[in-house]
DSSP file (Angstrom, degrees, kcal/mol; ACC not computed):
  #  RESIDUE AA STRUCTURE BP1 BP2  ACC     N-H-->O    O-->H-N    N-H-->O    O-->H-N    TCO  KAPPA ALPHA  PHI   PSI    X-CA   Y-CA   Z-CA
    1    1 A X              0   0    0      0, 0.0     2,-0.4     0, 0.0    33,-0.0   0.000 360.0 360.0 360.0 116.9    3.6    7.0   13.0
    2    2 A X        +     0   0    0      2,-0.0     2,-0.2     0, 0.0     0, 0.0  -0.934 360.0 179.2-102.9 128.5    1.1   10.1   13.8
    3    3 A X        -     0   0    0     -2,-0.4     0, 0.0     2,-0.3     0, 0.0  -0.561  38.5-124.3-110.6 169.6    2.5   13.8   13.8
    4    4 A X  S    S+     0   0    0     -2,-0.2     2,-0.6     2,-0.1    -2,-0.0  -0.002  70.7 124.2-103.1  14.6    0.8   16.4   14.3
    5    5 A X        -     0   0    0      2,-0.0    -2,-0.3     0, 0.0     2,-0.2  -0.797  42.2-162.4-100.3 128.8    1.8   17.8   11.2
    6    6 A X        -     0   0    0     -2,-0.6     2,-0.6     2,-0.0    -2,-0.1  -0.760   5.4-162.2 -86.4 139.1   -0.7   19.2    8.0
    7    7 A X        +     0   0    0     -2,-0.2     2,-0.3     2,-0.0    19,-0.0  -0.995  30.7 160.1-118.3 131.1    1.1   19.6    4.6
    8    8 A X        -     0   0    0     -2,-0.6     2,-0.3    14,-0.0    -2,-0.0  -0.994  19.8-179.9-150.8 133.5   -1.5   21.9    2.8
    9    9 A X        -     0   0    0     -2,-0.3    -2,-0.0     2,-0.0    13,-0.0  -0.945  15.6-146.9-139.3-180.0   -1.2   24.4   -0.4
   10   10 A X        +     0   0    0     -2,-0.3    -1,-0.0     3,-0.0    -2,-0.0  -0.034  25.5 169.6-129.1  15.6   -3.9   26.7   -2.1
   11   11 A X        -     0   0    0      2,-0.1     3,-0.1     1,-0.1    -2,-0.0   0.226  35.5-140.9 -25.7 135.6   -3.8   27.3   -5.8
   12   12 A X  S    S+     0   0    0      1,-0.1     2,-0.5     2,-0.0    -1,-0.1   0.916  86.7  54.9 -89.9  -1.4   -5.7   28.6   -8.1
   13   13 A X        -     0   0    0      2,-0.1    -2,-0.1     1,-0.0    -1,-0.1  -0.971  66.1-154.8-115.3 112.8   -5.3   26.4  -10.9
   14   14 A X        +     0   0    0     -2,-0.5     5,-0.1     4,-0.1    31,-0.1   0.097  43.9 132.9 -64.1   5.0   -6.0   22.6  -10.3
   15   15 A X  S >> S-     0   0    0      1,-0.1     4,-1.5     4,-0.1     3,-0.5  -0.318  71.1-102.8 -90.8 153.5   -4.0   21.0  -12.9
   16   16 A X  H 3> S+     0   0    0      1,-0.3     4,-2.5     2,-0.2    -1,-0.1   0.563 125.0  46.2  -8.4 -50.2   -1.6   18.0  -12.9
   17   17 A X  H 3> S+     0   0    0      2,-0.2     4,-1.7     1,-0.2    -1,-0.3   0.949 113.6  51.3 -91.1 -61.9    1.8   20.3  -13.0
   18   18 A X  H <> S+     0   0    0     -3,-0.5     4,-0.9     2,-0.2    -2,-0.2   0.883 116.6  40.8 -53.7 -53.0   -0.2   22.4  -10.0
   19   19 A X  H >X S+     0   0    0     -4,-1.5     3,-2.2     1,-0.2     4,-1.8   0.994 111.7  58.4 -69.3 -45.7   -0.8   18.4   -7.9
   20   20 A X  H 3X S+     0   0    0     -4,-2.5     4,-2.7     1,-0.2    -1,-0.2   0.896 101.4  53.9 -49.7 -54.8    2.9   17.4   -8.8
   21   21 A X  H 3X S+     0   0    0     -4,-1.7     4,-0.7     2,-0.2    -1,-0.2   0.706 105.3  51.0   8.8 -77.8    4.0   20.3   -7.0
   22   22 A X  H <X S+     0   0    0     -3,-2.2     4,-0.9    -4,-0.9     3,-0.4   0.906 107.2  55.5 -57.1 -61.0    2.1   19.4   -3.8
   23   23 A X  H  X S+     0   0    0     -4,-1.8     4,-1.8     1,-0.2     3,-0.5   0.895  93.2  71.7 -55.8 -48.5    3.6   15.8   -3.9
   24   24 A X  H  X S+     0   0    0     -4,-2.7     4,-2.8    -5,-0.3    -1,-0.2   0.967 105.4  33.5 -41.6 -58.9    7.2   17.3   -4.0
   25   25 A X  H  < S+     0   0    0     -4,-0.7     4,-0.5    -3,-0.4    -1,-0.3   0.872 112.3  61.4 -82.6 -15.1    7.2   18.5   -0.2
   26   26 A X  H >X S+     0   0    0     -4,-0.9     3,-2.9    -3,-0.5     4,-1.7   0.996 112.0  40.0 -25.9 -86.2    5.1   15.7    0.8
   27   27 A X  H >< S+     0   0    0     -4,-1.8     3,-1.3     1,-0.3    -2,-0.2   0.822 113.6  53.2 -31.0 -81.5    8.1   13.4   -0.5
   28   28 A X  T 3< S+     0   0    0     -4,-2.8    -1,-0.3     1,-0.2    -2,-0.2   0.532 116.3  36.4 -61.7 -17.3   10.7   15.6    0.9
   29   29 A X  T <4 S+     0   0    0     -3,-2.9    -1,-0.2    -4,-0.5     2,-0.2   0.664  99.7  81.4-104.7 -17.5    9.2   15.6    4.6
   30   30 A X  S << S-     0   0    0     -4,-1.7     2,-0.2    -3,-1.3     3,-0.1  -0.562  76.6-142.2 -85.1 145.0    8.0   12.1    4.8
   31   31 A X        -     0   0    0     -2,-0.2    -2,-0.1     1,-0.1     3,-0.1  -0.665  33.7 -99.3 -96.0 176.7   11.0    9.6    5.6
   32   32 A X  S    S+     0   0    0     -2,-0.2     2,-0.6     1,-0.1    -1,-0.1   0.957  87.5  87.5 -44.9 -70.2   10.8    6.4    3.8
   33   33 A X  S    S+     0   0    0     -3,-0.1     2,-0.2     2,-0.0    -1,-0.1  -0.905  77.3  30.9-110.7 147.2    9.5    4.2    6.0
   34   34 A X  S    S-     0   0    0     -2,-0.6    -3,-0.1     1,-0.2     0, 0.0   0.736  92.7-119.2 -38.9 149.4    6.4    3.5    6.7
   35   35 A X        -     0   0    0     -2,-0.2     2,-0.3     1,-0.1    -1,-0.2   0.092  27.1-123.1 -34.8 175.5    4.8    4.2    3.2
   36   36 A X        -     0   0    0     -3,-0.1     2,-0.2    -6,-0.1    -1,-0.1  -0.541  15.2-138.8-129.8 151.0    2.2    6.8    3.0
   37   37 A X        -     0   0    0     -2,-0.3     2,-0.5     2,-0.0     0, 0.0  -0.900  10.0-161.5-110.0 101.3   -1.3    6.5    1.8
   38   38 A X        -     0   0    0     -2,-0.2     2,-0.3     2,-0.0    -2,-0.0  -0.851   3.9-164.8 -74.5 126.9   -3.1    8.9   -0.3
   39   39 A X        +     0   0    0     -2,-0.5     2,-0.3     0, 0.0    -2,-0.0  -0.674  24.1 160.4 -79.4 142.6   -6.6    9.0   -0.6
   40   40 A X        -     0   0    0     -2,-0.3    -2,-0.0     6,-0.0     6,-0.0  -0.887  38.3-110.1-167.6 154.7   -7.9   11.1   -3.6
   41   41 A X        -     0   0    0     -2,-0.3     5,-0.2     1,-0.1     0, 0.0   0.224  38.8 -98.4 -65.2 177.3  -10.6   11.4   -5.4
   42   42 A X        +     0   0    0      3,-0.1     2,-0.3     2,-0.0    -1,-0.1   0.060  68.0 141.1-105.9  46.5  -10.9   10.3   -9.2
   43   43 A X    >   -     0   0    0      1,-0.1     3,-2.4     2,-0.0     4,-0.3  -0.578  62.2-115.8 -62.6 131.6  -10.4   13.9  -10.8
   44   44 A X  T 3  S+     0   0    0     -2,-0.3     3,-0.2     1,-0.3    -1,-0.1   0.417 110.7  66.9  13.8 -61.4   -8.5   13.8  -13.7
   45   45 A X  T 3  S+     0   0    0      1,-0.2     3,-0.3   -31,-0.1    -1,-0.3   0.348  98.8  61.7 -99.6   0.7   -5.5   15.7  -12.6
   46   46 A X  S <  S+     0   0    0     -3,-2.4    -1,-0.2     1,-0.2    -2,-0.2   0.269 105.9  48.7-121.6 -18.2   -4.9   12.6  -10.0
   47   47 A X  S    S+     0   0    0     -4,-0.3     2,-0.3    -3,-0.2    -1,-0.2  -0.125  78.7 105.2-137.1  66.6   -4.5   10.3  -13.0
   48   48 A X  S  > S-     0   0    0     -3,-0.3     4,-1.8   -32,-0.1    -3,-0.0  -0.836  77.8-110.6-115.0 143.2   -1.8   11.9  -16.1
   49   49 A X  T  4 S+     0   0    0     -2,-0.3     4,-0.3     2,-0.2    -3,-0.0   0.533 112.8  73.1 -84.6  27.0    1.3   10.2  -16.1
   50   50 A X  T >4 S+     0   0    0      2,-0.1     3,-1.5     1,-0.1    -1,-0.1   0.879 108.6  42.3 -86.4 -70.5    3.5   12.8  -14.8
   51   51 A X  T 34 S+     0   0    0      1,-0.3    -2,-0.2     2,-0.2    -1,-0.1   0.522 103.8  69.5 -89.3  -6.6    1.6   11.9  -11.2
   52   52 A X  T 3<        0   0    0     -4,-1.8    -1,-0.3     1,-0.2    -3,-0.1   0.686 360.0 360.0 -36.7 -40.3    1.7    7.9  -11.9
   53   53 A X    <         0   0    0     -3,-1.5    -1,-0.2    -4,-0.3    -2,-0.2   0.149 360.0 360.0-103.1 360.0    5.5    7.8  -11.4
């Protein structure tokens, strides 16, 4: 399914609690199906287990 919709935020702080955040209105706008795919790099803040779950 392609939208023409960006989900984007700005912080100044990078940290785990900062990405977890982001994911929340991702999740909330996306319906269930199809799955989603993120790409992301291998920072850190991409791999705590609060953002595993």
């Amino acid at each position: 399914m392609k939208t023409d919709k960006l989900i984007g935020e700005c912080d100044r702080r990078h940290r785990s609690v900062e990405f977890g955040k982001f994911l929340g209105p991702i999740d909330a706008a996306v319906p269930q199906r199809p799955d989603v795919h993120l790409v992301l790099d291998n920072y850190g803040t991409h791999k705590t287990p609060m953002i595993q779950r």
